[in-house]
C-alpha positions as CSV (number, residue, x, y, z in Angstrom):
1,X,44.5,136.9,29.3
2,X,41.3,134.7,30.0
3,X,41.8,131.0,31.3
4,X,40.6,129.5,28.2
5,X,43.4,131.4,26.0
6,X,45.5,130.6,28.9
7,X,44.9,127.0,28.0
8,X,44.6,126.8,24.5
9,X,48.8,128.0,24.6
10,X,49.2,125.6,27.0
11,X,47.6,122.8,25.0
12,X,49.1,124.6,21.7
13,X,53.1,124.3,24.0
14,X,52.6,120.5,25.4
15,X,51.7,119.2,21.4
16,X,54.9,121.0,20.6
17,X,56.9,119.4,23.0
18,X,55.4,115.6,22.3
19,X,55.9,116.3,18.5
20,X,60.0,116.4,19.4
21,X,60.3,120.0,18.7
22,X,62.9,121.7,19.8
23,X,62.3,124.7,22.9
24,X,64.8,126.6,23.6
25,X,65.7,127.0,27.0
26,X,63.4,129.4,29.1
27,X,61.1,130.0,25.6
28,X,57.4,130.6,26.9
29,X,58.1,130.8,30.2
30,X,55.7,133.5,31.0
31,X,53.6,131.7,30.3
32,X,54.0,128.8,32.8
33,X,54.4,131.9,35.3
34,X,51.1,133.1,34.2
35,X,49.8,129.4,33.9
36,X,50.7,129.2,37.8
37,X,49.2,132.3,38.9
38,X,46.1,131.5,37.6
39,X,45.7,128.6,39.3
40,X,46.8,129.8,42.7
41,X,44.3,132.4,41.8
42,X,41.7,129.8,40.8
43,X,42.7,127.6,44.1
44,X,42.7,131.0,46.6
45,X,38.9,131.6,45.3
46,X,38.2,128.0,45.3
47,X,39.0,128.1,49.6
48,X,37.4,131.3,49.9
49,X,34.2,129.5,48.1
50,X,34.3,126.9,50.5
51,X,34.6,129.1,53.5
52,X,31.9,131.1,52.9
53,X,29.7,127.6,52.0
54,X,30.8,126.6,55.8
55,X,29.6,129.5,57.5
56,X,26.6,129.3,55.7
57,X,25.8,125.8,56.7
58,X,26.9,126.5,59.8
59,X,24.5,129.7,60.5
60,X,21.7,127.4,59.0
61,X,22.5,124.4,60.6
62,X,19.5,124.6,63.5
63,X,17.2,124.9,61.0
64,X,18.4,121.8,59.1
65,X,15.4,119.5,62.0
66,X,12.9,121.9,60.4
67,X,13.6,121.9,56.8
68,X,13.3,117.9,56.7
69,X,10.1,117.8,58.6
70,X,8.7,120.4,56.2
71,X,10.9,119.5,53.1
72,X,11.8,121.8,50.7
73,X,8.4,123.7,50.6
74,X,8.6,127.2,49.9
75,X,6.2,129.0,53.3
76,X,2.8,129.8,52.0
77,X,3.2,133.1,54.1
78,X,5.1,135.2,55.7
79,X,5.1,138.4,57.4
80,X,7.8,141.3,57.7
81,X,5.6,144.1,59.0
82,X,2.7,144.5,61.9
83,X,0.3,146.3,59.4
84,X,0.2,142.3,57.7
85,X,0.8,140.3,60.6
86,X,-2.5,138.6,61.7
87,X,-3.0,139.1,65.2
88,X,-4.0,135.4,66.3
89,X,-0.7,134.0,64.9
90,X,2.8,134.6,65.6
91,X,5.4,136.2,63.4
92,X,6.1,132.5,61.6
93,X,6.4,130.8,58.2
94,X,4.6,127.6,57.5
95,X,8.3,126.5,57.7
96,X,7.9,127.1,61.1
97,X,10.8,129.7,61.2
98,X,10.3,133.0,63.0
99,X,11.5,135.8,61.1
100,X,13.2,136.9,63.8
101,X,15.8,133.5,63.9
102,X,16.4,134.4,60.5
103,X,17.3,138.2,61.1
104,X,19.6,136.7,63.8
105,X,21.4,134.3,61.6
106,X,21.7,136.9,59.0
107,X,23.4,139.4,61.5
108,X,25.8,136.5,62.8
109,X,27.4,136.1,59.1
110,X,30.2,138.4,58.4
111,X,32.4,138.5,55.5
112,X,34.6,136.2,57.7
113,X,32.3,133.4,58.8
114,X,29.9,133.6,61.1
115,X,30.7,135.3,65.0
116,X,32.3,133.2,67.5
C-alpha cells in the first residue's frame, strides 16, 4: 500500500474515533501495524540519507577553502586525458582542483562512509 493511502485510512480512522463512533476492540489494527512499519521504514532511510550526506561532506570537506575562494563557479576547463591536456598547465580546473584529489576522494567513499 502507498504512504498516501496509508494516510488517507489513518485520517479516514482518527475522524471516526473524534466523531464518538464506536471501534471495536483490535478493529483496524493492521493497520496501525502497517502504519508503524512504514515509519520505521521511512525513519531507517531517513538515517541512511543522512549517513551517506556525512560522508560526503566529509570526503569533500578540504575542498570546502577552495570552493569559497572560487564560489560556486562551474571550472571553465578541465581535462581527463593527455591527448587534451595542454602541456604548459597542470592537470587542474579553474577551481583549482586537480583531477587526481577528486579520483582519490571518489575511491575513499564506500557504500559505508568514507575509509578510516
Amino acid at each position: 500500500m502507498s504512504i498516501d493511502k496509508l494516510i488517507e485510512r489513518l485520517r479516514i480512522k482518527a475522524g471516526m474515533i473524534e466523531m464518538g463512533e464506536k471501534i471495536a476492540w483490535g478493529s483496524d489494527s493492521a493497520l496501525m501495524y502497517e502504519a508503524a512499519s512504514a515509519l520505521a521504514s521511512t525513519q531507517a532511510e531517513i538515517l541512511r540519507l543522512r549517513q551517506r550526506v556525512a560522508a560526503l561532506e566529509y570526503v569533500l570537506e578540504p575542498f570546502a577553502a577552495q570552493a569559497a575562494t572560487h564560489g560556486t563557479q562551474i571550472p571553465d576547463e578541465m581535462f581527463i586525458d593527455d591527448y587534451e591536456q595542454p602541456t604548459d598547465r597542470p592537470w587542474k580546473s579553474a577551481a583549482g582542483i586537480t583531477v587526481g584529489q577528486l579520483r582519490r576522494a571518489a575511491r575513499s567513499l564506500s557504500q559505508d562512509g568514507p575509509a578510516a
